[in-house]
PyMOL Python script that loads the backbone (N, CA, C, O; Angstrom):
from pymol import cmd

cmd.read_pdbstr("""\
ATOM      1  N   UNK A   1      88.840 168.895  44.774  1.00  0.00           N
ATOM      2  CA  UNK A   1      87.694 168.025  44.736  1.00  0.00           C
ATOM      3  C   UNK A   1      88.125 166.589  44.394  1.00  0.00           C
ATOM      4  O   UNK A   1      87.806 165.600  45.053  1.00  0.00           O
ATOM      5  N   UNK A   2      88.902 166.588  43.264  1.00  0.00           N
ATOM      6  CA  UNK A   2      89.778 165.256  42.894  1.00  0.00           C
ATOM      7  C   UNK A   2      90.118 164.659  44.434  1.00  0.00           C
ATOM      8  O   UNK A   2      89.702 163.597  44.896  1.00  0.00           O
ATOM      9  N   UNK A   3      90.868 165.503  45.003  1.00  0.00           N
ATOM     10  CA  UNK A   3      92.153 164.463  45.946  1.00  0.00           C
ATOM     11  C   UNK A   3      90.658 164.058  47.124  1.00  0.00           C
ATOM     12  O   UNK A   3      90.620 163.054  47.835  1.00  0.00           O
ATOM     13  N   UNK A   4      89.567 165.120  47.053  1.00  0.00           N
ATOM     14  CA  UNK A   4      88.647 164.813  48.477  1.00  0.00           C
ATOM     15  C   UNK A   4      87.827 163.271  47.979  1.00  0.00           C
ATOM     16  O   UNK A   4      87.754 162.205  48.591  1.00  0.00           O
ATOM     17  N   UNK A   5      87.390 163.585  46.912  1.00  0.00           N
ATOM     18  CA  UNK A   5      87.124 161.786  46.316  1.00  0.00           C
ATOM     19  C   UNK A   5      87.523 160.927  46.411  1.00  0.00           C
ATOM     20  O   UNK A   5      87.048 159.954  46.997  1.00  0.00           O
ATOM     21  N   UNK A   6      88.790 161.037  45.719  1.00  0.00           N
ATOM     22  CA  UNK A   6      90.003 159.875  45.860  1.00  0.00           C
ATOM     23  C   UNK A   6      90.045 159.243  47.669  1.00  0.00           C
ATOM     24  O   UNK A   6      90.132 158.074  48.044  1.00  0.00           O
ATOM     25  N   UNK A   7      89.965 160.274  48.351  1.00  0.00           N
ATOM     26  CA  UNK A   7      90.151 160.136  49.797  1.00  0.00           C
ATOM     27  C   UNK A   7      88.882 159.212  50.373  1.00  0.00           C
ATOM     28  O   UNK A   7      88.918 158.171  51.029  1.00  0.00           O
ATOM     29  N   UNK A   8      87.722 160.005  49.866  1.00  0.00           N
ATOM     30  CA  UNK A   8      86.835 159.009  50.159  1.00  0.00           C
ATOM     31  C   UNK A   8      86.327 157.885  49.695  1.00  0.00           C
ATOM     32  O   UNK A   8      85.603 157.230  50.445  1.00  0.00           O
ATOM     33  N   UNK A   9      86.547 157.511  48.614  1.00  0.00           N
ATOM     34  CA  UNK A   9      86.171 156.192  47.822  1.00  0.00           C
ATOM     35  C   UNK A   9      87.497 155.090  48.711  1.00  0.00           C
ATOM     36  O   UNK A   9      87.470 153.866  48.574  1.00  0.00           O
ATOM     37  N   UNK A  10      88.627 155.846  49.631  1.00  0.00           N
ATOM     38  CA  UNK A  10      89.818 154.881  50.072  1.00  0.00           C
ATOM     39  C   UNK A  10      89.307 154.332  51.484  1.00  0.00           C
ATOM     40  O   UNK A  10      89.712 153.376  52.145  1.00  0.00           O
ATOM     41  N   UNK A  11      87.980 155.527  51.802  1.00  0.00           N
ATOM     42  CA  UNK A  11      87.728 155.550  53.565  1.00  0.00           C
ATOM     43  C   UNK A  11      86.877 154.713  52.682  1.00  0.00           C
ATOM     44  O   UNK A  11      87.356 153.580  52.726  1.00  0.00           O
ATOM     45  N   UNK A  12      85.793 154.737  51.863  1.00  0.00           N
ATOM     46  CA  UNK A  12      85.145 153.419  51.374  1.00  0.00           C
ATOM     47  C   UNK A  12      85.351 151.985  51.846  1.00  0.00           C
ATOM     48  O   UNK A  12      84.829 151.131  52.563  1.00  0.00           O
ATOM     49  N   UNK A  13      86.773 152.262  50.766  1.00  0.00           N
ATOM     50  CA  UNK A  13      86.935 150.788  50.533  1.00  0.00           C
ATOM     51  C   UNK A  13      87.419 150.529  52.129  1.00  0.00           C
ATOM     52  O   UNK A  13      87.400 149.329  52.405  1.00  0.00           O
ATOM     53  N   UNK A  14      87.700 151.099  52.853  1.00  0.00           N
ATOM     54  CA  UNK A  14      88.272 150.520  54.429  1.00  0.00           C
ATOM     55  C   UNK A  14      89.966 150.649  54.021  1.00  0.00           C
ATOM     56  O   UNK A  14      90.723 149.893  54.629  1.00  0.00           O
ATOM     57  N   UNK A  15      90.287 151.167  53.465  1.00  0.00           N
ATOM     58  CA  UNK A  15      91.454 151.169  53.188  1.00  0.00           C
ATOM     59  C   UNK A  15      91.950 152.033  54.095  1.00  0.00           C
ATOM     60  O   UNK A  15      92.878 151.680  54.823  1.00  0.00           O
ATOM     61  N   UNK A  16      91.454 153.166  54.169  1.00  0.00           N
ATOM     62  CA  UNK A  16      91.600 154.429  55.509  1.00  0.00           C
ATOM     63  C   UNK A  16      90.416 154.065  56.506  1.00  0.00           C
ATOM     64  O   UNK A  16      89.237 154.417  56.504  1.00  0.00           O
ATOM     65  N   UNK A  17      91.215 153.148  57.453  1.00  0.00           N
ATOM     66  CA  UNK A  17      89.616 152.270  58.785  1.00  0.00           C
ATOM     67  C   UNK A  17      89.478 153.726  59.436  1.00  0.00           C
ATOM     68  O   UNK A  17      90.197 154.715  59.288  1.00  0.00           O
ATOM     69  N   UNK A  18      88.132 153.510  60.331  1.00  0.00           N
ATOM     70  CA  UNK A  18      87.813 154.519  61.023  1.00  0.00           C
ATOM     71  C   UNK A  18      88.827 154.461  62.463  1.00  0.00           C
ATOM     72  O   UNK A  18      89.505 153.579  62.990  1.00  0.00           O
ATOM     73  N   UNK A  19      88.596 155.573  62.702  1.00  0.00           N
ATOM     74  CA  UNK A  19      89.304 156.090  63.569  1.00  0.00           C
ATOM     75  C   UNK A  19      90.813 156.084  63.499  1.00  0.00           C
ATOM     76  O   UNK A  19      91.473 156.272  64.522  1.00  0.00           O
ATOM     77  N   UNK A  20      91.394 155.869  62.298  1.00  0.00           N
ATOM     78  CA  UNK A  20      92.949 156.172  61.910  1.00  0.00           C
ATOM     79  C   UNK A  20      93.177 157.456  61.576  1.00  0.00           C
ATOM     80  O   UNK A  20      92.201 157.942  61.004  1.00  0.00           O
ATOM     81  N   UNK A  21      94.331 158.400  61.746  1.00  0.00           N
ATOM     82  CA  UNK A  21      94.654 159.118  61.254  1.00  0.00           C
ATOM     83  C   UNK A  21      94.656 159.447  59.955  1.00  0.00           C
ATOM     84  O   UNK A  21      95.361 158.511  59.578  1.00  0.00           O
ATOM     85  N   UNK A  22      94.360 160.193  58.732  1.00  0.00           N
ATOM     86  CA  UNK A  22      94.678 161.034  57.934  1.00  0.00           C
ATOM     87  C   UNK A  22      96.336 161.527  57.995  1.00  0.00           C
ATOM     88  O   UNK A  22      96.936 162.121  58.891  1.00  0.00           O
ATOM     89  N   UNK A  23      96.751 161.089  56.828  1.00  0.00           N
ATOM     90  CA  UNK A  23      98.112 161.512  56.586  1.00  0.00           C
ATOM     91  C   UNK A  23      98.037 163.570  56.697  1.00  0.00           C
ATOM     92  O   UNK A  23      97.260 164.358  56.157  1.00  0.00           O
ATOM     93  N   UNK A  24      99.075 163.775  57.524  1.00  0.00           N
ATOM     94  CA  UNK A  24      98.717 165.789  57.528  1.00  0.00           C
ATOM     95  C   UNK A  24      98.453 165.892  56.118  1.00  0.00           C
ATOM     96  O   UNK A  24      98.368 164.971  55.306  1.00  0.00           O
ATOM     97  N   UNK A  25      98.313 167.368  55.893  1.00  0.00           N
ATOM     98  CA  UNK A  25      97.547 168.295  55.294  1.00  0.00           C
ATOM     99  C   UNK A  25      99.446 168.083  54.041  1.00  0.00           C
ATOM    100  O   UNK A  25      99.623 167.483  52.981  1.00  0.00           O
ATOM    101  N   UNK A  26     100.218 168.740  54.741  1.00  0.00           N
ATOM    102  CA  UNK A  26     101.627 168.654  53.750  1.00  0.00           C
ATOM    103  C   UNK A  26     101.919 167.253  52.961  1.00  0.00           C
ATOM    104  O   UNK A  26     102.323 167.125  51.805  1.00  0.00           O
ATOM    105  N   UNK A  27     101.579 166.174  53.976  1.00  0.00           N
ATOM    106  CA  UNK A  27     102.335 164.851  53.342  1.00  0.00           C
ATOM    107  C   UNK A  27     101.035 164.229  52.651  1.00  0.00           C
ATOM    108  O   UNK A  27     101.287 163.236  51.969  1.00  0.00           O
ATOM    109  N   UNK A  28      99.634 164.634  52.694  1.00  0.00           N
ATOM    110  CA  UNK A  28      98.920 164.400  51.862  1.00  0.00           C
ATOM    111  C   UNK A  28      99.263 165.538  50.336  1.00  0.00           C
ATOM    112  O   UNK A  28      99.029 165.045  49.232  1.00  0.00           O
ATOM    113  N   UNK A  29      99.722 166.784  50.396  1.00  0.00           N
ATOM    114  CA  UNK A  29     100.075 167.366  48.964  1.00  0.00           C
ATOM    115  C   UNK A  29     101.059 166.989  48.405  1.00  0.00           C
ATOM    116  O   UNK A  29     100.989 166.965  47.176  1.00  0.00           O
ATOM    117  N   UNK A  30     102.164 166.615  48.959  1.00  0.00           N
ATOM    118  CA  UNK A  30     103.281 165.536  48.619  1.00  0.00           C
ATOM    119  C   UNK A  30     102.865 163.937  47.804  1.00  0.00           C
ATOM    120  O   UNK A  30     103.253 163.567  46.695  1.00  0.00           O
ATOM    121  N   UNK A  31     101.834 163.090  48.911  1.00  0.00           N
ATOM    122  CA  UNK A  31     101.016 162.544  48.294  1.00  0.00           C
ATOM    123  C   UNK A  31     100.753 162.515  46.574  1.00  0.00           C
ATOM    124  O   UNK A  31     101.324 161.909  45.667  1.00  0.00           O
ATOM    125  N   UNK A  32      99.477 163.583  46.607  1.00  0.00           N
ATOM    126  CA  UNK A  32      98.748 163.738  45.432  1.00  0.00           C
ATOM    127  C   UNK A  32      99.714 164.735  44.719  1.00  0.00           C
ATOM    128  O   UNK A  32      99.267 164.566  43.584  1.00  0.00           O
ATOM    129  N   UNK A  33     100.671 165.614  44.560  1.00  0.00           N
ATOM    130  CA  UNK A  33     101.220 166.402  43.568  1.00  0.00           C
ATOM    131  C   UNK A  33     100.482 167.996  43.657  1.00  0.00           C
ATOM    132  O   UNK A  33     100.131 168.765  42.762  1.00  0.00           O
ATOM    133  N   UNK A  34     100.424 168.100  45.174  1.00  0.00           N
ATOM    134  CA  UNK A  34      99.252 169.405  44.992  1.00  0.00           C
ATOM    135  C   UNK A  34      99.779 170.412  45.918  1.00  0.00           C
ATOM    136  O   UNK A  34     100.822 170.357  46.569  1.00  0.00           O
ATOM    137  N   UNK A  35      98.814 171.427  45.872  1.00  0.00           N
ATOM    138  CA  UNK A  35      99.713 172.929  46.677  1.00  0.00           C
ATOM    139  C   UNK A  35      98.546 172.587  48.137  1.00  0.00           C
ATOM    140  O   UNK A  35      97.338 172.389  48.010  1.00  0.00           O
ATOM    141  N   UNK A  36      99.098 172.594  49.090  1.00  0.00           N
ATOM    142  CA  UNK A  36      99.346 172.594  50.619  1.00  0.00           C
ATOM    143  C   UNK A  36      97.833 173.366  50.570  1.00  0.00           C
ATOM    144  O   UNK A  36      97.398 172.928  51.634  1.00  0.00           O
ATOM    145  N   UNK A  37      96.927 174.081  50.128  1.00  0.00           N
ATOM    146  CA  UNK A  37      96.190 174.687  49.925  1.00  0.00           C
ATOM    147  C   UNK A  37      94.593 173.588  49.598  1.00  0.00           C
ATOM    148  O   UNK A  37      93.509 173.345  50.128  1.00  0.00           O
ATOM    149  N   UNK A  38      95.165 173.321  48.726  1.00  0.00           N
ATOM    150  CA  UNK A  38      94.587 171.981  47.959  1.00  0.00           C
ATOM    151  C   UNK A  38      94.382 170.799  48.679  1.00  0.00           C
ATOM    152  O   UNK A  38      93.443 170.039  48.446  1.00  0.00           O
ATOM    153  N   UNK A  39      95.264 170.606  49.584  1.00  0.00           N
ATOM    154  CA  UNK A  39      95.494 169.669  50.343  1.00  0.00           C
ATOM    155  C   UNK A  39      94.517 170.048  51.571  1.00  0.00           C
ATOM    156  O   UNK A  39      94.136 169.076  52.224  1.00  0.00           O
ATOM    157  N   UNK A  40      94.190 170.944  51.861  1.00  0.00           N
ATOM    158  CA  UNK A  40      93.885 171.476  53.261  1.00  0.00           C
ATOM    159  C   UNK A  40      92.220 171.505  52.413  1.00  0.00           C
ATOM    160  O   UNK A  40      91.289 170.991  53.034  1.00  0.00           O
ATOM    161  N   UNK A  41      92.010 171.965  51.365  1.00  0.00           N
ATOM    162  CA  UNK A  41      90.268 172.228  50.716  1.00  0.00           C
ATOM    163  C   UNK A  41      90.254 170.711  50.700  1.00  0.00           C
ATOM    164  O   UNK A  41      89.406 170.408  51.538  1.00  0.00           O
ATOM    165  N   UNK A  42      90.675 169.790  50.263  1.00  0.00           N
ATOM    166  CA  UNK A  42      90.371 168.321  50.257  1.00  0.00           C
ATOM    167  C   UNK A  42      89.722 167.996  51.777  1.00  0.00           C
ATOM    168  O   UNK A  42      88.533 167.694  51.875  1.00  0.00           O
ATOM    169  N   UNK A  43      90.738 168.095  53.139  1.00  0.00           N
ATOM    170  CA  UNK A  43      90.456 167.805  54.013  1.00  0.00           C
ATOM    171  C   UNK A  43      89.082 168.519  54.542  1.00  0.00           C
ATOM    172  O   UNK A  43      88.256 167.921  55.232  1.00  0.00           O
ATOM    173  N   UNK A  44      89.003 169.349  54.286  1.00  0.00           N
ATOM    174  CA  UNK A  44      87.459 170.614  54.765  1.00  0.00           C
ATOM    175  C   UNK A  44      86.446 169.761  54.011  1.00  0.00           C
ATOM    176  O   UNK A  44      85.750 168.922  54.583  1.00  0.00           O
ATOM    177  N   UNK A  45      86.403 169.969  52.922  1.00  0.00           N
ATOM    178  CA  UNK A  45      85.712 168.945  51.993  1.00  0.00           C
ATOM    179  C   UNK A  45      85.427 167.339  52.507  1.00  0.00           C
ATOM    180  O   UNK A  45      84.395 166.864  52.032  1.00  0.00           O
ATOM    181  N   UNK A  46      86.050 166.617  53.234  1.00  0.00           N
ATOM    182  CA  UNK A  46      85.521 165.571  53.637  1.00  0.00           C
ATOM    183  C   UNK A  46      85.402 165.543  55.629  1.00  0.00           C
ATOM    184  O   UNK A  46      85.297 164.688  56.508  1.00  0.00           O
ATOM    185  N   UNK A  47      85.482 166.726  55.552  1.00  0.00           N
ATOM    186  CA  UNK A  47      84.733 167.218  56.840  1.00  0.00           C
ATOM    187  C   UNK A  47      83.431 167.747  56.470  1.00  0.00           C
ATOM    188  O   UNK A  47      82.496 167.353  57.168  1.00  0.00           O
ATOM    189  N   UNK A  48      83.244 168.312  55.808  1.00  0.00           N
ATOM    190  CA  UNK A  48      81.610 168.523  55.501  1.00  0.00           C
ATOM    191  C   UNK A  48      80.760 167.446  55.210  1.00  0.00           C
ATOM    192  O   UNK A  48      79.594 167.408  55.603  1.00  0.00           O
ATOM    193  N   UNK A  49      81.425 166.355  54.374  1.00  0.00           N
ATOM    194  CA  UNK A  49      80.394 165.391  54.515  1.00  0.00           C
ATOM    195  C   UNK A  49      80.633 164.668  55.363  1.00  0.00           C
ATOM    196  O   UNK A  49      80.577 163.514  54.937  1.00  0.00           O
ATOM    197  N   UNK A  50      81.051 164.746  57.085  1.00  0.00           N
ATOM    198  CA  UNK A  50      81.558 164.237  57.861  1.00  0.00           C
ATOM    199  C   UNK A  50      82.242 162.313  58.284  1.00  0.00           C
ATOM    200  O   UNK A  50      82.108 161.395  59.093  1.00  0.00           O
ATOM    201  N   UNK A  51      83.102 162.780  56.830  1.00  0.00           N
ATOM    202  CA  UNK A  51      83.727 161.652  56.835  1.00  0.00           C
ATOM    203  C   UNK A  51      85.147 161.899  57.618  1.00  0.00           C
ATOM    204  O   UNK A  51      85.875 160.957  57.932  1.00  0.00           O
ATOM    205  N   UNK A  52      85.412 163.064  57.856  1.00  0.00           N
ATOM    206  CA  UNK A  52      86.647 162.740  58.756  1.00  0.00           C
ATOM    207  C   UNK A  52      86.510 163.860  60.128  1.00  0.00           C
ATOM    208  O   UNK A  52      85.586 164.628  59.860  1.00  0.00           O
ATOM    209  N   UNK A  53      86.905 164.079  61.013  1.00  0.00           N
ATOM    210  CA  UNK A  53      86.835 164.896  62.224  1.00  0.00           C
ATOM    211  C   UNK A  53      88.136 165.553  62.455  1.00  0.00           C
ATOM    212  O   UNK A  53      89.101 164.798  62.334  1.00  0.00           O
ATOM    213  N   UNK A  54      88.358 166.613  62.716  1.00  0.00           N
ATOM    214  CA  UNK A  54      89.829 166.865  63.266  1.00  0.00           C
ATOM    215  C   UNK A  54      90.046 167.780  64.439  1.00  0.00           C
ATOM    216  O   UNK A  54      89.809 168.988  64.416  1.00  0.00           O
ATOM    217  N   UNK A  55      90.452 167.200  65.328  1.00  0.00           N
ATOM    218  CA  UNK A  55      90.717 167.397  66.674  1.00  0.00           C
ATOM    219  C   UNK A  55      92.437 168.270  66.594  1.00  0.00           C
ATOM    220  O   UNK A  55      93.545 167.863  66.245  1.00  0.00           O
ATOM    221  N   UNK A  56      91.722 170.180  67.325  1.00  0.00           N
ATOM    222  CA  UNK A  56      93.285 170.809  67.267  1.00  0.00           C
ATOM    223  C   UNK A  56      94.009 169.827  67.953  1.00  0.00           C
ATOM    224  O   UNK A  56      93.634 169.058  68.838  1.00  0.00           O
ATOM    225  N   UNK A  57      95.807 170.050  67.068  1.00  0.00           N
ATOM    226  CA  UNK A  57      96.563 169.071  67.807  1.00  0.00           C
ATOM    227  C   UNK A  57      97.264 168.100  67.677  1.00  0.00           C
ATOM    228  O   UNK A  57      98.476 167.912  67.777  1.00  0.00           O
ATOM    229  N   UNK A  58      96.169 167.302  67.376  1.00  0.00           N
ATOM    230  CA  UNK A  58      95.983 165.619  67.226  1.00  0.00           C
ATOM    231  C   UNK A  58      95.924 165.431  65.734  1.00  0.00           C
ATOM    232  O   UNK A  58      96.882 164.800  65.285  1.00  0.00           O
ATOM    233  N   UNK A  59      94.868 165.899  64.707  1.00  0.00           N
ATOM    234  CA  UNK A  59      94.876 165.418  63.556  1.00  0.00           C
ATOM    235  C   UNK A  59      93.708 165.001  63.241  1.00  0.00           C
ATOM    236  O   UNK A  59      92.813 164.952  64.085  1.00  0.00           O
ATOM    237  N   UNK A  60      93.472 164.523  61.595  1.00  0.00           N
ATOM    238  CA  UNK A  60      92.303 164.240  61.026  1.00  0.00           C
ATOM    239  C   UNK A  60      92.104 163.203  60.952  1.00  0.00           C
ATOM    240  O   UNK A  60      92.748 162.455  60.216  1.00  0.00           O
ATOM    241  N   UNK A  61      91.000 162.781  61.809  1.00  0.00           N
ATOM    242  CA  UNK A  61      90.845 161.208  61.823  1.00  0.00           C
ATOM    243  C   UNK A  61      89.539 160.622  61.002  1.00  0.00           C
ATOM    244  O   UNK A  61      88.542 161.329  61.154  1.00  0.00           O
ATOM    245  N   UNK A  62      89.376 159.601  60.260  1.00  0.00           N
ATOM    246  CA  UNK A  62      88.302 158.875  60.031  1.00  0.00           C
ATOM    247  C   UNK A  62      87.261 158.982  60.853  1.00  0.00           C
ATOM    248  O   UNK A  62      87.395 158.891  62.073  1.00  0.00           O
ATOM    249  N   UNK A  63      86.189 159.173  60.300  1.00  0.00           N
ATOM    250  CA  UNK A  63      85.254 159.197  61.315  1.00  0.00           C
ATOM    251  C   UNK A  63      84.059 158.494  60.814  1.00  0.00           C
ATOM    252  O   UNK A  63      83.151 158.178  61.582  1.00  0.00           O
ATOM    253  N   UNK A  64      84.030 158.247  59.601  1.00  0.00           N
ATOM    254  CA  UNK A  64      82.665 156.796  58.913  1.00  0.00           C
ATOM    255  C   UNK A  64      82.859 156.532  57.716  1.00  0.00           C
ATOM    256  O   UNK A  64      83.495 157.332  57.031  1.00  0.00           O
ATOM    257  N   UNK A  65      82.484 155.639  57.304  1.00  0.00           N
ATOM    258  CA  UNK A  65      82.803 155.162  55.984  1.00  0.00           C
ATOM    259  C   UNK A  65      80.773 155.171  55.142  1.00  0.00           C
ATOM    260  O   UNK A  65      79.642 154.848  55.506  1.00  0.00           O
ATOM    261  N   UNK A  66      81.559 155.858  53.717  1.00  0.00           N
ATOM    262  CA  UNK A  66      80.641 156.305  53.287  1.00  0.00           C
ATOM    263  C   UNK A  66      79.773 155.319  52.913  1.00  0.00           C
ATOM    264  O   UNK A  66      78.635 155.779  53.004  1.00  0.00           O
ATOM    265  N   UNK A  67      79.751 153.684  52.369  1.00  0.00           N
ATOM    266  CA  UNK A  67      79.073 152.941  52.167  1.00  0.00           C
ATOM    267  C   UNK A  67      78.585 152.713  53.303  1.00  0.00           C
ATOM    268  O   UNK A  67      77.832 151.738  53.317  1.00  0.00           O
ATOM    269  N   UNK A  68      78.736 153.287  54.358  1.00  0.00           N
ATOM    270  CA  UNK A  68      77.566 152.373  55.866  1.00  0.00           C
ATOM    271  C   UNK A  68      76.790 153.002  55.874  1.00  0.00           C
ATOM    272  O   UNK A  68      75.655 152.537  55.986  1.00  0.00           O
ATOM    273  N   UNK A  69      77.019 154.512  55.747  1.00  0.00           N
ATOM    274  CA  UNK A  69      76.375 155.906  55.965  1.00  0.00           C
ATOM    275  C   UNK A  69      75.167 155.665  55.003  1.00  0.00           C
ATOM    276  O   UNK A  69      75.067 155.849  53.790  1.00  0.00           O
ATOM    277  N   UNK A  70      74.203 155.153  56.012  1.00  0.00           N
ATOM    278  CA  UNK A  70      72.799 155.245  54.972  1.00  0.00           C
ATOM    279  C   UNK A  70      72.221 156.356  55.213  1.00  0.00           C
ATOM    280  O   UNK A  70      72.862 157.294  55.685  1.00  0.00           O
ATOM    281  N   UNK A  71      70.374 156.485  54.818  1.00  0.00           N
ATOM    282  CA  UNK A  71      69.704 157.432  54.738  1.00  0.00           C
ATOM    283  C   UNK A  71      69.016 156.898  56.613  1.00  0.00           C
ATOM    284  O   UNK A  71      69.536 155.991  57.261  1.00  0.00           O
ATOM    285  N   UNK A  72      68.342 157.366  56.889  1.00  0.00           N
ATOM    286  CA  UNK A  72      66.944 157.276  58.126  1.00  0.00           C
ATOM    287  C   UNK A  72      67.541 157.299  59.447  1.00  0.00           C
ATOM    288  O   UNK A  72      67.009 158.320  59.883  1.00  0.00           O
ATOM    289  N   UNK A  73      68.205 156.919  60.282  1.00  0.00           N
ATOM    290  CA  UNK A  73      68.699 156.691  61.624  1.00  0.00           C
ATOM    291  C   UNK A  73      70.244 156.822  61.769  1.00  0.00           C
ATOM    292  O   UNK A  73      70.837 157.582  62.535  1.00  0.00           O
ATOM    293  N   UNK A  74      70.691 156.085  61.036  1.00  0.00           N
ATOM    294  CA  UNK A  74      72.579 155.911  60.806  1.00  0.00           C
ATOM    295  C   UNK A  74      72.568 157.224  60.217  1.00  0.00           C
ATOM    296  O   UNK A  74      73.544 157.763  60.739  1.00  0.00           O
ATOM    297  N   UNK A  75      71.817 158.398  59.113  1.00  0.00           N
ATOM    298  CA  UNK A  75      72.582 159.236  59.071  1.00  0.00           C
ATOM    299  C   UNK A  75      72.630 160.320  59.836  1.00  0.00           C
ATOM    300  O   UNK A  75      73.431 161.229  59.619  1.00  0.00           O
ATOM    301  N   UNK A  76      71.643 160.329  60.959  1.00  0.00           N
ATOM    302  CA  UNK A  76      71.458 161.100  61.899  1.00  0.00           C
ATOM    303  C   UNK A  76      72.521 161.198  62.973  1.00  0.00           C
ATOM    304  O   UNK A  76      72.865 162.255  63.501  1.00  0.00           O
ATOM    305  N   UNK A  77      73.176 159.594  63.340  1.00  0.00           N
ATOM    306  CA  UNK A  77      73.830 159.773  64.176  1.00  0.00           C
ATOM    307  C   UNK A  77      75.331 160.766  63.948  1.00  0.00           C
ATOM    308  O   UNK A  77      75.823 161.020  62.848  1.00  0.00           O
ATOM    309  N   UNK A  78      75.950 161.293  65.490  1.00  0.00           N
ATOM    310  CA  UNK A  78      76.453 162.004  65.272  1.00  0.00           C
ATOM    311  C   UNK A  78      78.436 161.009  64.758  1.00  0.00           C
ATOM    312  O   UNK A  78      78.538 159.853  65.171  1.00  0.00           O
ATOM    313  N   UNK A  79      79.435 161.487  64.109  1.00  0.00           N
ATOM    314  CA  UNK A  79      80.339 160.731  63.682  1.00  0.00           C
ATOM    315  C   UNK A  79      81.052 160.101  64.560  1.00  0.00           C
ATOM    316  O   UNK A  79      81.268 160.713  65.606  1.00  0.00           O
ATOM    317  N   UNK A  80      81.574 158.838  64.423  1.00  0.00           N
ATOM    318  CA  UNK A  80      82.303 158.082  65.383  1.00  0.00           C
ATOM    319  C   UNK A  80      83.812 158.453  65.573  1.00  0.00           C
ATOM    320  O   UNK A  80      84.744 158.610  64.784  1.00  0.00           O
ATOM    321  N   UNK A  81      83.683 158.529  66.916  1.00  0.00           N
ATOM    322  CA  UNK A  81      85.291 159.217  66.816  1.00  0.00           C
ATOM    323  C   UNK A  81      85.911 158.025  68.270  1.00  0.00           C
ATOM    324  O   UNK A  81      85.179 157.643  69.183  1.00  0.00           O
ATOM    325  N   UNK A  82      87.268 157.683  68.121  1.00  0.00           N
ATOM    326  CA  UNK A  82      87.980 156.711  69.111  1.00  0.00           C
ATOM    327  C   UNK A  82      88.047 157.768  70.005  1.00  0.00           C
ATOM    328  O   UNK A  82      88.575 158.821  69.649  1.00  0.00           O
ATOM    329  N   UNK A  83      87.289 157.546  71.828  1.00  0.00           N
ATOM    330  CA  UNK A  83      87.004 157.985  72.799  1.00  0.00           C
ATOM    331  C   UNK A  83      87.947 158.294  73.285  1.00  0.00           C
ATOM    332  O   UNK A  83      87.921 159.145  74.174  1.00  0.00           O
ATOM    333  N   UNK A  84      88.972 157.783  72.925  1.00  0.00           N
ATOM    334  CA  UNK A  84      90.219 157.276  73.655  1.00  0.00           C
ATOM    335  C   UNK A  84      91.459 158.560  73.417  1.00  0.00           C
ATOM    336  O   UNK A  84      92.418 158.723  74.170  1.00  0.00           O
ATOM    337  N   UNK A  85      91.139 159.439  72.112  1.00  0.00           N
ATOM    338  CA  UNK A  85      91.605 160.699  71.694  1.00  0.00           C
ATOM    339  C   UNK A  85      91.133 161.373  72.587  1.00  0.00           C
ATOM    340  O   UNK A  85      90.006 161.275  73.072  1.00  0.00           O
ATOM    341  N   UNK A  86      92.239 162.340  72.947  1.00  0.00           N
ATOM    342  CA  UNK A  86      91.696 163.385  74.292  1.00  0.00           C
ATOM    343  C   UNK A  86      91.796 164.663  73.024  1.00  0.00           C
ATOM    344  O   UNK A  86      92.431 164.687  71.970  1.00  0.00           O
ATOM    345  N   UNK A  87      90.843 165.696  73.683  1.00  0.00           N
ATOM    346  CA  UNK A  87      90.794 166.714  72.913  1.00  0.00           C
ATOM    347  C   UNK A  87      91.591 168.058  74.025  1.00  0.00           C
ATOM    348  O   UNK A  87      91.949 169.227  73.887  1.00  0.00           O
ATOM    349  N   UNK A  88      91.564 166.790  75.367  1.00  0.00           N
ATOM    350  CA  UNK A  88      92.207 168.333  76.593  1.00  0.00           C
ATOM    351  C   UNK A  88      93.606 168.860  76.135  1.00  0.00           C
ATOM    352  O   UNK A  88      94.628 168.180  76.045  1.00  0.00           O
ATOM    353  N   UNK A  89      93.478 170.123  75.876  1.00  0.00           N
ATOM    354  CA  UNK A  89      94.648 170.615  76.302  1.00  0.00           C
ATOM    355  C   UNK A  89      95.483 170.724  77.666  1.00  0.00           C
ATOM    356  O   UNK A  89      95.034 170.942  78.791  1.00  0.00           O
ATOM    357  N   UNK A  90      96.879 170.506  77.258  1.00  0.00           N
ATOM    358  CA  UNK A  90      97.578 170.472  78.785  1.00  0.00           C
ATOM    359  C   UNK A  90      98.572 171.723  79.013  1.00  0.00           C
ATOM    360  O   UNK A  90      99.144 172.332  78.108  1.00  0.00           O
ATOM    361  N   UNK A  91      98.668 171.991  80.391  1.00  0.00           N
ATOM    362  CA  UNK A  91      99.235 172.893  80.514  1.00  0.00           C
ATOM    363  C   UNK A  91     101.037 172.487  79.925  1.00  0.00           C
ATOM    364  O   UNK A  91     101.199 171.270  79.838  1.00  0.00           O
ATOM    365  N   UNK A  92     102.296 173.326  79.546  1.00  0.00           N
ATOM    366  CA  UNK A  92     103.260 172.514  79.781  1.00  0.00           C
ATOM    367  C   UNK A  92     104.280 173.453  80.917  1.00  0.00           C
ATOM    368  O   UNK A  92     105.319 172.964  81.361  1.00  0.00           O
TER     369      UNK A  92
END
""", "prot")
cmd.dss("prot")
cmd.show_as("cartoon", "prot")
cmd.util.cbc("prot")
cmd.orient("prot")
């Protein structure tokens, strides 16, 4: 719960802009001093309050910053994600 706060008071401040990557799940427990476990409930945790999105693959990206995120219309909409991320899988 600690590291999912910390995370979001950083997407706050714009420190983590939208649509940037999230450091992985390992080099965020490296990060904070935590078990890979911990690291991964942080990230779920700021997917529920859909501050970040994660596309198999690709990774956990920013997806709004919690001071914009008001109440009436803005919180309805659905999270902003860079269009430009493909979610297709390719054959190899």
């Amino acid at each position: 719960m600690q590291v999912a706060e910390h995370l979001a008071r950083r997407i706050a401040a714009g420190e983590l802009a939208l649509n940037t990557p999230l450091p992985a799940e390992v080099r965020l427990a490296q990060q904070y001093g935590v078990s890979l476990g911990t690291a991964r409930r942080a990230t779920e945790l700021l997917r529920e309050r859909g501050l970040v999105v994660t596309l198999p693959c690709k990774g956990t990206f920013v997806a709004a910053r919690p001071d914009i995120e008001a109440t009436g219309d803005a919180a309805m909409e659905e999270p902003q994600v860079d269009k430009r991320v493909s979610t297709q899988k390719f054959d190899r």
